[in-house]
N, C-alpha and C positions, 0 to 999 in steps of 0.2 A: 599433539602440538599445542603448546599455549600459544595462543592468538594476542591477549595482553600482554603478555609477557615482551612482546617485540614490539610495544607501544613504540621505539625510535624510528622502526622499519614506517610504520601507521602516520606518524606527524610525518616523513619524509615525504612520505606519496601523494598525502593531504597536499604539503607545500607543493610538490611538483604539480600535481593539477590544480590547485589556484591559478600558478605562474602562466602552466599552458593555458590557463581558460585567459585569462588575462590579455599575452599574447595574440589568441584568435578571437575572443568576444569584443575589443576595444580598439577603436580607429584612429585614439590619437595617440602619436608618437611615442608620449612621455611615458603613457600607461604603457605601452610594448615595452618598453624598455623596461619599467618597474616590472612587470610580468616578468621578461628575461631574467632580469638580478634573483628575484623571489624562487625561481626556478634553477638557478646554476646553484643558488644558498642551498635549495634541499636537496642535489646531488652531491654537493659538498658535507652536509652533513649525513647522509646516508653512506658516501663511502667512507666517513672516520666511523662511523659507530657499527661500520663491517667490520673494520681494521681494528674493534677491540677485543681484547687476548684476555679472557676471565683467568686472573692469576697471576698473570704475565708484569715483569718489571721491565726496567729500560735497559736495554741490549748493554748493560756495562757488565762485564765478567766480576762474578764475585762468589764466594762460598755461599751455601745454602739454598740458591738458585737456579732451576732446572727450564725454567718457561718465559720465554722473553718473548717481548713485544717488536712486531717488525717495523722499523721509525720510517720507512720507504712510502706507508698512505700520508701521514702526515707530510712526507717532504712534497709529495706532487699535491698534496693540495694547499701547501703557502703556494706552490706556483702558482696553481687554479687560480688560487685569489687573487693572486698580482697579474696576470694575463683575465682576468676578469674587470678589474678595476681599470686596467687601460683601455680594455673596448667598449666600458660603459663610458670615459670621457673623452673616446673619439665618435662614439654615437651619438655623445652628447654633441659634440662641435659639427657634428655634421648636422642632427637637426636643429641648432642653430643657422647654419647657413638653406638649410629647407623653408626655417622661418623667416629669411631675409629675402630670400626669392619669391615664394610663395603666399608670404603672409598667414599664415597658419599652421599648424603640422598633424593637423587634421587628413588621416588617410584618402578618406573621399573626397573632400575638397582640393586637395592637391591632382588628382587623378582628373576630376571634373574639369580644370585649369590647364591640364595638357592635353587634351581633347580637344580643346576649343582652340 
């Protein structure tokens, strides 16, 4: 098995654990949230560069062509993006109102603030 050779597989998984470390190493909001994005971006790009077909053209019927590409990854992931895009700008409006109640969006700080 060439292990270089799936260099796309290698930077995906890199991304995904950035994202995750990101996500559990960092206690302010905004970093969670860039963690998150960083981490849906490398599921997104690991399942298109599953979805590709060495050889393969685009599913249009024509003479000469025996292997086509199935256009079904690429369609569920403009979804992905567009149902990613909107939970990153209602995460965002929500920790905005985190920061107008609590004055910071500091994990701990906000935790320390509803103990008290």
């Amino acid at each position: 098995m060439d292990v270089l050779g799936h260099y796309n597989y290698w930077i995906s998984i890199v991304l995904m654990m950035a994202g995750f470390y990101m996500v559990i190493a960092r206690a302010n909001l905004i970093k969670q949230l860039v963690g998150l994005n960083v981490f849906q971006t490398a599921v997104f790009l690991l399942y298109i560069t599953m979805s590709k077909v060495e050889g393969g053209t685009a599913p249009i019927v024509a003479e000469g062509f025996t292997i086509y590409s199935n256009p079904l990854p690429s369609v569920l992931i403009l979804t992905a993006i567009v149902v990613a895009v909107s939970t990153t700008a209602v995460a965002l409006a929500i920790i905005v109102r985190i920061k107008e109640a609590y004055g910071t969006v500091e994990e701990d700080e906000i935790m320390r603030q509803n103990e008290e």
